[in-house]
N, C-alpha and C positions, 0 to 999 in steps of 0.2 A: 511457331509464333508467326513465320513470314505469312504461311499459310492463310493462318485465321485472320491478320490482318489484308492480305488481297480478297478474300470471301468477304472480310465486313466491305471491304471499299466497293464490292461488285454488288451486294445484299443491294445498301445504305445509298451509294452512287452517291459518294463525300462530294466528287469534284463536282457536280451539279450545285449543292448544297454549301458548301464553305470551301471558302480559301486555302491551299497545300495547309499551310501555314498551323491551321487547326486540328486537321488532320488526327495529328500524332495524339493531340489529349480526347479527345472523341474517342478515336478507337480503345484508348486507357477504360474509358467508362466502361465502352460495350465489353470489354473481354474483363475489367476486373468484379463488373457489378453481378456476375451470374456465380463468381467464387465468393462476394461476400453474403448472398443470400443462399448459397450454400451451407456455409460455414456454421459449424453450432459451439460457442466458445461457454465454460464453465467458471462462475464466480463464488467465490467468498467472502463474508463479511459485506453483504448484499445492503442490507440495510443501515451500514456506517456512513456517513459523511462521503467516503469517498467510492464506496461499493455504490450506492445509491446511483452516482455519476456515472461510475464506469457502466454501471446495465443500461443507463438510459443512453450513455451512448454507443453502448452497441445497439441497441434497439434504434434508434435513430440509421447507424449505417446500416440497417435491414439484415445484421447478425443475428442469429437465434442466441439464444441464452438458456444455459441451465444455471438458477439463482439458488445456490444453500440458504436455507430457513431454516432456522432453531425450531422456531414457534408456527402454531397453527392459523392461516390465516381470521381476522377477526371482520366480518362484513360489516360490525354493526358500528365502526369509525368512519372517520370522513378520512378518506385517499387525500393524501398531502407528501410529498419530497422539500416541504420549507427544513431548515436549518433545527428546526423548535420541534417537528413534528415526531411522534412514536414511533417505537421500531415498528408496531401495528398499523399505523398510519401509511407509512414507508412501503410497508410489504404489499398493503393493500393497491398501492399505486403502483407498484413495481409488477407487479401481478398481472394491471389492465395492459398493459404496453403490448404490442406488437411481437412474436416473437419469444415473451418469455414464457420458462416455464418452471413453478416454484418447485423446489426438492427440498422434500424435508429431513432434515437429518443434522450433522453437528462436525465439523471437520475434525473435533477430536477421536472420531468412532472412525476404523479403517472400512467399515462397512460402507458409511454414510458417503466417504471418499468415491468409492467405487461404484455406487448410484451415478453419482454426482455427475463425473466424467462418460457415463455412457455415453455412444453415439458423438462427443465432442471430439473438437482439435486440437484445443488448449485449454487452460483454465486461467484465470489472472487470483490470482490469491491477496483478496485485500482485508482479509480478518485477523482482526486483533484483542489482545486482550481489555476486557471493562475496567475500566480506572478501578483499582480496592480502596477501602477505608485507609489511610494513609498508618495508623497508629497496625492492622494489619500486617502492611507488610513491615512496617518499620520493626517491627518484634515477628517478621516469619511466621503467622498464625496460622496462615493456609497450604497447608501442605502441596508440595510440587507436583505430587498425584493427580492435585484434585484440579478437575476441569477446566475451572476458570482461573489457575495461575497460568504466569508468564511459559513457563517451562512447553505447558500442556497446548496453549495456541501459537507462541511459536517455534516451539520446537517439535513437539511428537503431532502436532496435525500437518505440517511439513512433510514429517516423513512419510504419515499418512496418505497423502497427497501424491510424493514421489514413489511410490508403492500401489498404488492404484492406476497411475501413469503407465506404471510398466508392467502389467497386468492389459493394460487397453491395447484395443488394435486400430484405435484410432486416436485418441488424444497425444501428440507426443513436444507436447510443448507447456511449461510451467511459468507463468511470467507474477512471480512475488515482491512486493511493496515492504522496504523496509525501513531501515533510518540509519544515517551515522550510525556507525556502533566499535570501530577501530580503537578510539582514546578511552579505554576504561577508567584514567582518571580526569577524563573534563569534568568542569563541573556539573553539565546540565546533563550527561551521563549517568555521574553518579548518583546525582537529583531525583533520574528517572528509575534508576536500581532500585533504591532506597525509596522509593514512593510507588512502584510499579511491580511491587515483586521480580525484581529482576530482568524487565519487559527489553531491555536493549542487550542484557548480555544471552538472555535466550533465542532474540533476531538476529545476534550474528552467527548461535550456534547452530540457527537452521538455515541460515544463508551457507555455514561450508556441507550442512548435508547436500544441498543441490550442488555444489559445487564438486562434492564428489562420487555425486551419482554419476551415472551413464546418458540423463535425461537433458533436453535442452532446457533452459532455463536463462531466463532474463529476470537480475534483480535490480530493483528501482528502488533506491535511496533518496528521497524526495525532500525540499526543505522542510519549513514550518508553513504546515497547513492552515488553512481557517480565514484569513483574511480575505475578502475577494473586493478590496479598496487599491488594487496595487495597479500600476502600468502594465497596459498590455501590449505594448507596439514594439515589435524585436526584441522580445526580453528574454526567452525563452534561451537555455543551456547546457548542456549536456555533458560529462566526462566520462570515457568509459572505463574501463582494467580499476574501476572502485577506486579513481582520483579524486582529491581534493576539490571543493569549490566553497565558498566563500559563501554561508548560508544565508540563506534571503527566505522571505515569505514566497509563498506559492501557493497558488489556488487547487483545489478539491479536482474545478475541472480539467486545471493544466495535466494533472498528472494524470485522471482518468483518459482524459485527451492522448498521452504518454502510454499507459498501457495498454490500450487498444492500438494504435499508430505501429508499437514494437511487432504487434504481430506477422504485418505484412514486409520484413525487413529481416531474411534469415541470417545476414549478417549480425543480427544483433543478436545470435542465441549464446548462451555460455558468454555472457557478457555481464558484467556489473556497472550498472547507471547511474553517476550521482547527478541528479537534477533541481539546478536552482533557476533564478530570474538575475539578471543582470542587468547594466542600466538601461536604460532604452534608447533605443538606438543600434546595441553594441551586440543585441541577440539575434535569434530569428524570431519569423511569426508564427510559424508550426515548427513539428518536431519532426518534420519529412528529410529536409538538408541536413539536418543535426544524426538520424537514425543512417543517413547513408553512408556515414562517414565511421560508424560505431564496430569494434574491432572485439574479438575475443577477448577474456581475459587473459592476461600473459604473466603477468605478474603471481608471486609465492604470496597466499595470504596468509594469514596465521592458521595454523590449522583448529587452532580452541582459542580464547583469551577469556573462558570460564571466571577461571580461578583470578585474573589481573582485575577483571569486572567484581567479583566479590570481595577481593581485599581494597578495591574503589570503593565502595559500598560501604563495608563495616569501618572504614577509614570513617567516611563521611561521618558515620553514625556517631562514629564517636567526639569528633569534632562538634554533632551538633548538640551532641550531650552532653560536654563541655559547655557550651556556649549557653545551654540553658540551667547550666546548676549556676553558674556566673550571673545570668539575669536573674536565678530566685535569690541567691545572696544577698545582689544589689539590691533588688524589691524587698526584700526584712529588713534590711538596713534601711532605707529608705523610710519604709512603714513604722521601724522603731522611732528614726528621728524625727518625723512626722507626729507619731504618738506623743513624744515627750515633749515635743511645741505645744502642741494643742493642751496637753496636761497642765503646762505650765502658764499658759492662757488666763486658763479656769481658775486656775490656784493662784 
């Protein structure tokens, strides 16, 4: 490193050009910008809300991109990354950028994995399952097999994932996007069990596969997405070993921002991320100060909480099955006294 920074000083002739002073972030550029246009990093869940963000900005920091795609590009839409726009829409813009380059395949296939990561250095995993018809999962209609449940995108393409990692002789880094998933009975847990096939207690079970793999891995527990009306000035916050914070809205781009940022911070590998917004003021403004600080995980997680997330779950269910044979009750009752007003109106 001395090295390469006396060569840039002697190349560049700093001290002609700027003050000592600047020096030091000058030669930052020149010695990190030839590793970041190197670098070839692999995504998933490309065209979600927040895959969408993370390609563009790795494309932006001049990273290569290998993008997982379901679906076969569609020429004949109009290229859009708005909020409304199609996964085809999506693809098609993600496509034109700088640097990308689309792979088709489906991260539940170990095959499509092992495309995926050729030639990369990491992969950021931000695919998830499609919302199902709510009355689906509420009655378990979709078998755990089948591709599009909770089970299949975050647990067996996880492993998929972790398995095609270690298989590579160059990717050796997994940075996956999850949520809360610890309190199998909060309520908006169970909320999302009971409405998601199971979509929170299957990301925690593929959050302890990387945790007991052998691979490095960074997992990002991110607030409540979707907003982008919230303050930006010092907001940003970090906890790592999968601590508590105090859930806030967060933007698409903070955490895209988030997992691209983790990568050049090997401190942060075998780490668990809960990242929210706190008031302003009280944060930072990037996740640079925040990632240097970020330590292994140290702490004993649960090794399963399977079984604590389904009896959350079927708890719920029946709670809310409770609550609606009570609401048809009341509504006959209702309906009856109702009838016999009116009846006696007439009469």
């Amino acid at each position: 490193i001395i090295c390469s920074i006396l060569l840039c000083q002697s190349i560049y002739n700093l001290d002609a050009l700027l003050p000592p002073p600047m020096h030091f972030f000058v030669l930052q550029i020149l010695l990190v910008a030839p590793l970041c246009s190197a670098m070839r990093v692999a995504v998933t869940g490309t065209t979600g809300l927040l895959g969408r963000q993370i390609t563009l900005t790795l494309s932006k920091k001049n990273i290569k991109v290998n993008a997982l795609l379901r679906h076969p590009i569609d020429n004949s839409v109009t290229p859009s990354i708005d909020k409304d726009a199609t996964s085809s829409q999506v693809a098609l813009y993600l496509s034109n950028l700088p640097g990308v380059t689309m792979v088709a395949g489906d991260a539940t296939e170990l095959a499509s994995c092992k495309q995926l990561v050729d030639n990369c250095d990491a992969i950021i995993a931000a695919h998830g399952p499609v919302k199902p018809p709510p009355i689906q999962s509420l009655f378990r209609l979709l078998p755990e097999s089948d591709p599009k449940h909770s089970r299949s995108v975050n647990y067996v393409a996880v492993q998929n994932l972790i398995d095609a990692v270690k298989e590579s002789t160059t990717c050796k880094r997994i940075v996956r996007v999850t949520g809360k998933g610890e309190e199998p009975t909060s309520f908006f847990t169970v909320l999302i069990n009971m409405l998601g096939n199971m979509a929170k207690a299957w990301n925690y079970e593929g959050e302890q596969l990387l945790r007991s793999s052998d691979v490095d891995y960074t997992i990002i527990r991110p607030g409540v997405m979707g907003r982008n009306d919230i303050p930006t000035n010092k907001v940003r916050a970090l906890a790592d070993d999968g601590q508590d914070l105090k859930v806030t809205a967060v933007t698409h781009s903070q955490i895209a921002e988030l997992c691209c940022d983790c990568l050049d911070y090997p401190n942060a590998a075998k780490s668990t991320l809960t990242a929210m917004n706190v008031d302003e003021g009280l944060g930072e403004d990037s996740y640079a100060p925040l990632l240097a600080k970020v330590k292994a995980d140290s702490r004993d997680f649960p090794s399963t909480l399977l079984e604590e997330h389904k009896k959350g779950a079927r708890n719920g269910a029946a709670i809310l099955a409770a609550f609606l044979a009570v609401f048809a009750s009341l509504s006959v009752a209702v309906l009856k006294t109702l009838s016999g007003f009116i009846s006696g109106i007439f009469h």
